[in-house]
C-alpha positions as CSV (number, residue, x, y, z in Angstrom):
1,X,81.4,16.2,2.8
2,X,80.1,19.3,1.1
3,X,81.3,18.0,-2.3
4,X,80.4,14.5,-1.8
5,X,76.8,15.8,-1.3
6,X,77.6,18.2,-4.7
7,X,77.8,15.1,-6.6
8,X,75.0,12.5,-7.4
9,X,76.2,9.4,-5.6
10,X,75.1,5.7,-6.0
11,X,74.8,3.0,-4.0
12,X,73.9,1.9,-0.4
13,X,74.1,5.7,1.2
14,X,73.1,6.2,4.2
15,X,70.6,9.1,3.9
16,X,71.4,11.2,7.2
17,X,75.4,10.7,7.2
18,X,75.8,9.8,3.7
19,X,78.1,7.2,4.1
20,X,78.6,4.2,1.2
21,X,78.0,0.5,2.5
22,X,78.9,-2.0,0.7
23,X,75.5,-4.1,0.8
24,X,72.3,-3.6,2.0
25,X,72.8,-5.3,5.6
26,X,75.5,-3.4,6.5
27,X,73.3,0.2,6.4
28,X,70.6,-1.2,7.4
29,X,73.1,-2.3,10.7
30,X,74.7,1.2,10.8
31,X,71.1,3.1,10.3
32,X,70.0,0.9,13.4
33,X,72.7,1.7,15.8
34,X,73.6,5.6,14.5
35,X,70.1,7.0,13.8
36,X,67.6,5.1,15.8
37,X,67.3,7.4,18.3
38,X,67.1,10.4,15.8
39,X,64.5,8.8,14.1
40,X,62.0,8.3,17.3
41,X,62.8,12.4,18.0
42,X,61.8,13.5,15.3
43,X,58.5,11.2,15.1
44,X,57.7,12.5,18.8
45,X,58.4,16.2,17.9
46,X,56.2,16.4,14.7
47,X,53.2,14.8,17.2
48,X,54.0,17.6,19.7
49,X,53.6,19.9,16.8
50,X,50.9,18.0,15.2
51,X,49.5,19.1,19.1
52,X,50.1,22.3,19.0
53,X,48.6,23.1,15.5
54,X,45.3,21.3,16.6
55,X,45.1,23.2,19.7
56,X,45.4,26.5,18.0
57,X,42.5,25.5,15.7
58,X,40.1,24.7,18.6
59,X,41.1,27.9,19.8
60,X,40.1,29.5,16.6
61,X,43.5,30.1,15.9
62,X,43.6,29.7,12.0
63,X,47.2,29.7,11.2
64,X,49.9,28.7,13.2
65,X,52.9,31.7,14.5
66,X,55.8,31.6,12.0
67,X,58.2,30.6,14.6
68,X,56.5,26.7,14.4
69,X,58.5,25.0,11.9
70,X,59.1,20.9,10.8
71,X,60.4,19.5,14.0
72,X,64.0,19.0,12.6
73,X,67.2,18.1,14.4
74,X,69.6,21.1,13.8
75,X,72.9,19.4,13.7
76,X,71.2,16.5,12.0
77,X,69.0,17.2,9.3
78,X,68.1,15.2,6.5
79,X,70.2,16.8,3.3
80,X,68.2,18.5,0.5
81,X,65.0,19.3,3.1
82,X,64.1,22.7,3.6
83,X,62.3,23.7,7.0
84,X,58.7,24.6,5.9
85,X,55.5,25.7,7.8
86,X,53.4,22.6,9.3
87,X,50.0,24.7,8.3
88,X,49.2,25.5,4.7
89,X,47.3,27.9,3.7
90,X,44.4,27.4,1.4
91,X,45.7,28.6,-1.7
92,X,43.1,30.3,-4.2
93,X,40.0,28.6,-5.6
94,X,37.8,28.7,-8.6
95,X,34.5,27.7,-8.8
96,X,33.1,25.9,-12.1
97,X,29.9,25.4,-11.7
98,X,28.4,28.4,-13.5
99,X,30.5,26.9,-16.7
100,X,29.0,23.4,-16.1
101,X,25.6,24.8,-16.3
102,X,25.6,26.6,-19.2
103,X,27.7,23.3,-20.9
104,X,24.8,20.9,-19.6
105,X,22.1,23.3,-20.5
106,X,23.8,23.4,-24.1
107,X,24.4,20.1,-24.8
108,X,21.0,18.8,-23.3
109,X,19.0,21.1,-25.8
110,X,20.8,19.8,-28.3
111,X,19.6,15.9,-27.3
112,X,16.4,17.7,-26.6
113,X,16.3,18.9,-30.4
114,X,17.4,15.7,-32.0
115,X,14.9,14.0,-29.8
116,X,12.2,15.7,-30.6
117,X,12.8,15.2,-34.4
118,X,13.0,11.8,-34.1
119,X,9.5,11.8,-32.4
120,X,8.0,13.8,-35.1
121,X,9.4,11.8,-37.9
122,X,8.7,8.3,-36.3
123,X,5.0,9.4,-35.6
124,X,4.4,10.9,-39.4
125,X,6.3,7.1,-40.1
126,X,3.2,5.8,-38.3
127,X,0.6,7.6,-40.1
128,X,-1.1,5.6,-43.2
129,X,2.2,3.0,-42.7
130,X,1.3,0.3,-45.4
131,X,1.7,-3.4,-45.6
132,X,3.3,-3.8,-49.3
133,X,7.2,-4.1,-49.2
134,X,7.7,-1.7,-51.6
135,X,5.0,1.1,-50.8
136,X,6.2,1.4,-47.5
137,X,9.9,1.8,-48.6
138,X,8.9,4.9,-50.7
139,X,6.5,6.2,-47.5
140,X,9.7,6.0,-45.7
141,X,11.7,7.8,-48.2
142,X,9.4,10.5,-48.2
143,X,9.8,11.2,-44.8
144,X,13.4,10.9,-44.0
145,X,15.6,10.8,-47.1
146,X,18.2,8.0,-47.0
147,X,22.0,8.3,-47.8
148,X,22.7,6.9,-51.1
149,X,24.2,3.3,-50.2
150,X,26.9,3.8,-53.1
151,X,28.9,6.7,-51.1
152,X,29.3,3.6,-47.7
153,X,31.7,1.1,-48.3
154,X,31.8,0.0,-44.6
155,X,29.7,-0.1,-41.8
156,X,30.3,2.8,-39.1
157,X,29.3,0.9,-36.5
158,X,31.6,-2.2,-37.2
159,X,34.1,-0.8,-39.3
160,X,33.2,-4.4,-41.5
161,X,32.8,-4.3,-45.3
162,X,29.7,-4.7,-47.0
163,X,29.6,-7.1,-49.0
164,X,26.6,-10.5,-50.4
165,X,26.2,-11.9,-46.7
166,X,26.8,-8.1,-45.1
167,X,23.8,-5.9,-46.5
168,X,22.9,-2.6,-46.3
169,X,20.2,-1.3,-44.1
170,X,19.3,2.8,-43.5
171,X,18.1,3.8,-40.6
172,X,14.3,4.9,-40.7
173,X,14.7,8.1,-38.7
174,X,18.2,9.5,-39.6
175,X,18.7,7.9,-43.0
176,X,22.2,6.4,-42.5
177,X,23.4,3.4,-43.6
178,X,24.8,0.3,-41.5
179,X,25.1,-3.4,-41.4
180,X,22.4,-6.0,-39.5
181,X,24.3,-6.4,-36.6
182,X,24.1,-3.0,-35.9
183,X,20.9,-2.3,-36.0
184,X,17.9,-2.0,-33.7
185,X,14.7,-2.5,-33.9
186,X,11.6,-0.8,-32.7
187,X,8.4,-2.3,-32.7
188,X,5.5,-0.5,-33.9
189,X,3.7,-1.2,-30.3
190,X,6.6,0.3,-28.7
191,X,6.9,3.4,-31.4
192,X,2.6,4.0,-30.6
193,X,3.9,4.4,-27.1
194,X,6.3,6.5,-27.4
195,X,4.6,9.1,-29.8
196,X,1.1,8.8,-28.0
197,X,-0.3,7.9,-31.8
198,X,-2.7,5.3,-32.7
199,X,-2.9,6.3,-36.3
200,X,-1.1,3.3,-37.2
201,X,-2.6,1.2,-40.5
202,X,-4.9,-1.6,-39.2
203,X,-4.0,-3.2,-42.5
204,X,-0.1,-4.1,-40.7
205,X,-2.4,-5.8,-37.7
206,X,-4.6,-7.6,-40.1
207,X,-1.0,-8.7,-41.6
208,X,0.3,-10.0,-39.0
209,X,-2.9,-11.9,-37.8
210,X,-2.8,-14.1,-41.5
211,X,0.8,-15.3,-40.5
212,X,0.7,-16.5,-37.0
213,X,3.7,-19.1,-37.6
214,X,6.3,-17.6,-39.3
215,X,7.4,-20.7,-41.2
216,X,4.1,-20.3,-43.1
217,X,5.4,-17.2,-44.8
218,X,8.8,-18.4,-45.6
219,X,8.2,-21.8,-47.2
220,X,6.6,-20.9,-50.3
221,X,9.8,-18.8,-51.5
222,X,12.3,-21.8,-50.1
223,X,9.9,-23.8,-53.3
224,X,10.6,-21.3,-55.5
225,X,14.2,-21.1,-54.5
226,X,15.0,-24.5,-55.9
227,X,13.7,-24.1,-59.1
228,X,14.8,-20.4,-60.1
229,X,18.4,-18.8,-60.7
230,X,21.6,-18.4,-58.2
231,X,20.6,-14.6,-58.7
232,X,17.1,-15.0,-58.5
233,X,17.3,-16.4,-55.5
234,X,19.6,-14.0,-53.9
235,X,17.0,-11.1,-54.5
236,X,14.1,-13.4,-52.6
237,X,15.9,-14.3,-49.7
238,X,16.7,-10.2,-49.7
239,X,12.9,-9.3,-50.1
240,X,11.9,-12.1,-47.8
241,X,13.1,-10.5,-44.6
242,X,11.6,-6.9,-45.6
243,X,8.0,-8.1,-46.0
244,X,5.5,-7.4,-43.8
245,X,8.3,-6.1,-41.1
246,X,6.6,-5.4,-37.4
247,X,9.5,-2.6,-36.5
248,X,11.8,0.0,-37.5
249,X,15.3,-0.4,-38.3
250,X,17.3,2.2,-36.2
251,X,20.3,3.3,-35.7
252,X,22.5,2.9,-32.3
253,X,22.4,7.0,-31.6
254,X,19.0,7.3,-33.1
255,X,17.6,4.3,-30.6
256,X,19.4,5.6,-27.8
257,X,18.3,8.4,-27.3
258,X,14.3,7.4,-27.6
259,X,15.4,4.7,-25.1
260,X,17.1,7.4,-22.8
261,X,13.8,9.3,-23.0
262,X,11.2,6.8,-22.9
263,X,13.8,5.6,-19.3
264,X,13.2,9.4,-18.1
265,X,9.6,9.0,-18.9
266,X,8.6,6.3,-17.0
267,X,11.1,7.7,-13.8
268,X,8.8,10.9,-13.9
269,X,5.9,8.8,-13.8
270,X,6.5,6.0,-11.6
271,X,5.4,6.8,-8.1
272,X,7.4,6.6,-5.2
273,X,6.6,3.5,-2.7
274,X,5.5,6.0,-0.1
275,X,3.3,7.7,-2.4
276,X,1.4,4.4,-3.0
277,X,0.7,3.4,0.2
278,X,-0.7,7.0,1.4
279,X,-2.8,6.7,-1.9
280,X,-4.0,3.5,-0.4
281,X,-4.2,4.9,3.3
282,X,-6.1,7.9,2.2
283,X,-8.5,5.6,0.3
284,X,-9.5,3.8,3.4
285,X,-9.9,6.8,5.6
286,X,-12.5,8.2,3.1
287,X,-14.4,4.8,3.0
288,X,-14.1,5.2,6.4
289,X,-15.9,8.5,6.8
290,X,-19.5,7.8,5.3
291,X,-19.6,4.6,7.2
292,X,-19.1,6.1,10.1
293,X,-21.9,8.3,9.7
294,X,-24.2,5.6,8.8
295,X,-23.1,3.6,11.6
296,X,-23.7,6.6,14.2
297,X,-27.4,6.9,12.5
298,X,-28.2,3.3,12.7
299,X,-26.6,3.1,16.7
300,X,-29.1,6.7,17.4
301,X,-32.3,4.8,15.8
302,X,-31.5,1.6,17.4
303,X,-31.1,3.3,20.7
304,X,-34.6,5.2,20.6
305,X,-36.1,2.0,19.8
306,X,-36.9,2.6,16.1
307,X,-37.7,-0.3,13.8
308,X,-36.2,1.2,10.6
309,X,-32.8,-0.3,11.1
310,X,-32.1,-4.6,11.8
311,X,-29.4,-5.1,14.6
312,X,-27.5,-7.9,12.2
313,X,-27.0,-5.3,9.4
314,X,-25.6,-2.5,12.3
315,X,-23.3,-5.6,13.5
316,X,-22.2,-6.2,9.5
317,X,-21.3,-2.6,9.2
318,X,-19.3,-2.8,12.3
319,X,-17.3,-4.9,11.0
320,X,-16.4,-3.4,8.3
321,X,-15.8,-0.5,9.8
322,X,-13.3,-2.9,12.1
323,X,-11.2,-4.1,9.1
324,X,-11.0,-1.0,7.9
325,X,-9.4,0.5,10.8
326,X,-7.0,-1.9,11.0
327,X,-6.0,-1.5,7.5
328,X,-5.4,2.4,8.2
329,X,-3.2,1.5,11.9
330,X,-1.3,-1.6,9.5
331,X,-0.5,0.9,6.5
332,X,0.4,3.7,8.5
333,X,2.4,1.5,10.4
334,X,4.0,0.2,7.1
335,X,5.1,4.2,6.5
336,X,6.8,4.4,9.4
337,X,8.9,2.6,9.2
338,X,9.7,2.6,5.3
339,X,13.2,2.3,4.5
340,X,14.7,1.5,7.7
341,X,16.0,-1.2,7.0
342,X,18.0,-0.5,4.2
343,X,21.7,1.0,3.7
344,X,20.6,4.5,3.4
345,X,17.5,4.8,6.2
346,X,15.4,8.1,5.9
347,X,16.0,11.1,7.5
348,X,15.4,14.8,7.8
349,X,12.0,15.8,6.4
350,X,11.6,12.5,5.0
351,X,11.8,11.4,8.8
352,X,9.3,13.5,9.8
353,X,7.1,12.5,7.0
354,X,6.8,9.3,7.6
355,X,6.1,10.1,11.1
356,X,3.9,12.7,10.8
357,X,1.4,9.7,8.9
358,X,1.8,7.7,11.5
359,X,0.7,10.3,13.6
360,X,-1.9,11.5,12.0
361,X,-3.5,8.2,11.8
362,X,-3.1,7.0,15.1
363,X,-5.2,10.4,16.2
364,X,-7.8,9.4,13.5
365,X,-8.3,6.3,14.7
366,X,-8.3,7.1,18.3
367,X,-10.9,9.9,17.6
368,X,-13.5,7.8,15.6
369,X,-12.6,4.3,15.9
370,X,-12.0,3.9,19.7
371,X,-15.0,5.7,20.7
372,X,-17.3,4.7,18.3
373,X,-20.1,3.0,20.6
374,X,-21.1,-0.4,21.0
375,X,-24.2,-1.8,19.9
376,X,-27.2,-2.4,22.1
377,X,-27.9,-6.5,22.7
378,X,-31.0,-8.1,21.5
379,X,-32.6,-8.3,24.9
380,X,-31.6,-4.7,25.5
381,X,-32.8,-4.1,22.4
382,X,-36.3,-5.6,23.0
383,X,-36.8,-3.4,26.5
384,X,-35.6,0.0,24.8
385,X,-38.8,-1.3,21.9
386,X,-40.9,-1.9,24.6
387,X,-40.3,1.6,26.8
388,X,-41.2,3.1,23.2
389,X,-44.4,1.5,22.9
């Protein structure tokens, strides 16, 4: 048997006895009546230890005694296993996140750098931009120098040739060179926003304000076209889509990362929902306050029997005061219970947040709003007016 299991053996082999079968059914026969019973002993003594190990850990037992082994038949055991330890220790462990730091903090103040850049050449892009075609190509230039189109067969960004129906276009921010379909465009509306700058040229405006329908612009070159050269008219359909352009060409790496900024922008400003509706509460509660006070002037005079004040306008104040107590109960309400009805509901000091605004304005309103005093009728009115004469 020894030198059976010595040598690598095919076929249907029983894996306890090791025994060849001629097909499938036959082991499968002889594995059911030999080793079924094996097979449930073994299952029930790995629970028991399975038992055991969880018992030692409740009783802060953190390893298990080296006498606990893989519940294993002795006179059966499966060939080629080797008896082990059920518990594993934790082998040794290495933490990574001083490494990730210092690669994150690296590599985002490199985007931070080419960012910037990119901000301060697109606003001096913006400054004095002009309207002719061709003066605003060399304004361009002089900012960011572009790669010599000569030296770029193919487009990077498509890998496709250039050729008379695949121009060249550079990049107004890098300078490199790549085909129409690759490129982006920034509007100078958007570009304003992004640098803060209004220095743009009012003549590009005034521009665009002659040539409401774009047709208009293009049909008097389509005349022309008819009557003039094959390569005449090449170089007019190339200048016609240069003129009087409302955006920047950019490249893919140069636009994302202004549109990765510009998206981390608008995150830091945008308010949370929570924010906005204790900006609202806290805008009622100090129209509340003043009212309040006039109200308790008007209700003291009224009382004495002073004419200064009318009874209609304390009653129009009252209600007003009203509505705005119940839009301080509904929007506190509304905090409350923000987010609970969602996959991931609020908790911790969130939680207590919300709850704490709740409370707060339940106490306000019970303080000022439930005991502010009713007004005085007009008959009781008239006696108190009376007594004071």
């Amino acid at each position: 048997m020894d030198e059976i299991r010595g040598d690598s053996l095919e076929g249907f082999l029983c894996p306890v006895c090791i025994i060849n079968f001629n097909s499938a059914m036959q082991l499968r026969a002889h594995y059911q009546d030999q080793h079924s019973e094996d097979f449930f002993h073994n299952v029930k003594e790995m629970y028991e230890k399975a038992k055991k190990i969880i018992l030692f850990k409740e009783q802060g037992n953190a390893t298990v005694p080296e006498t606990e082994t893989v519940a294993t038949s002795s006179s059966k055991s499966t060939p080629g296993y080797t008896s082990s330890s059920v518990y594993d220790e934790l082998g040794p462990a290495r933490s990574h996140s001083e490494y990730f730091k210092s690669v994150r903090m690296t590599r985002m103040e490199h985007y931070a750098a080419q960012t910037n850049n990119l901000l301060i050449r697109l606003e001096k892009l913006l400054i004095n931009l002009p309207t002719d075609r061709i003066k605003r190509k060399v304004h361009e230039q002089d900012i960011v120098p572009w790669l010599d189109d000569k030296d770029v067969k193919l487009c990077p960004g498509c890998a496709k040739a250039f050729g008379l129906l695949r121009r060249k276009h550079h990049c107004r921010l890098c300078g490199s060179v790549m085909c129409a379909e690759c490129t982006f465009q920034l509007t100078l509306e958007t570009a304003r926003k992004m640098t803060g700058s209004s220095t743009t040229s009012n003549s590009v405006e005034s521009a665009q304000g002659q040539h409401p329908d774009p047709l208009s612009k293009v049909s008097t070159p389509i005349n022309k076209l008819l009557r003039s050269p094959s390569s005449a008219s090449v170089q007019s359909v190339l200048a016609m889509d240069t003129s009087n352009e409302s955006f920047f060409r950019l490249c893919e790496h140069c636009d994302t990362l202004l549109t990765m900024r510009q998206n981390i922008k608008e995150v830091r400003n945008q308010k949370p929902i929570i924010n906005q509706f204790y900006e609202k509460l806290s805008t009622s509660m100090n129209e509340t306050g003043p009212l309040l006070k006039k109200y308790s002037k008007i209700y003291n005079s009224l009382c004495s029997g002073e004419t200064i004040y009318n009874l209609n306008d304390a009653e129009v104040l009252r209600v007003r005061i009203i509505k705005l107590a119940e839009n301080i109960d509904f929007i506190s309400n509304k905090i409350a219970i923000l987010g609970q009805n969602t996959e991931k509901p609020p908790e911790g000091n969130q939680l207590k947040l919300q709850r704490a605004v709740r409370i707060a304005a339940t106490n306000y309103l019970k303080e000022h709003i439930i005991t502010l005093p009713c007004l005085p009728t007009e008959e009781q009115l008239k006696m108190v007016q009376e007594r004071r004469r």
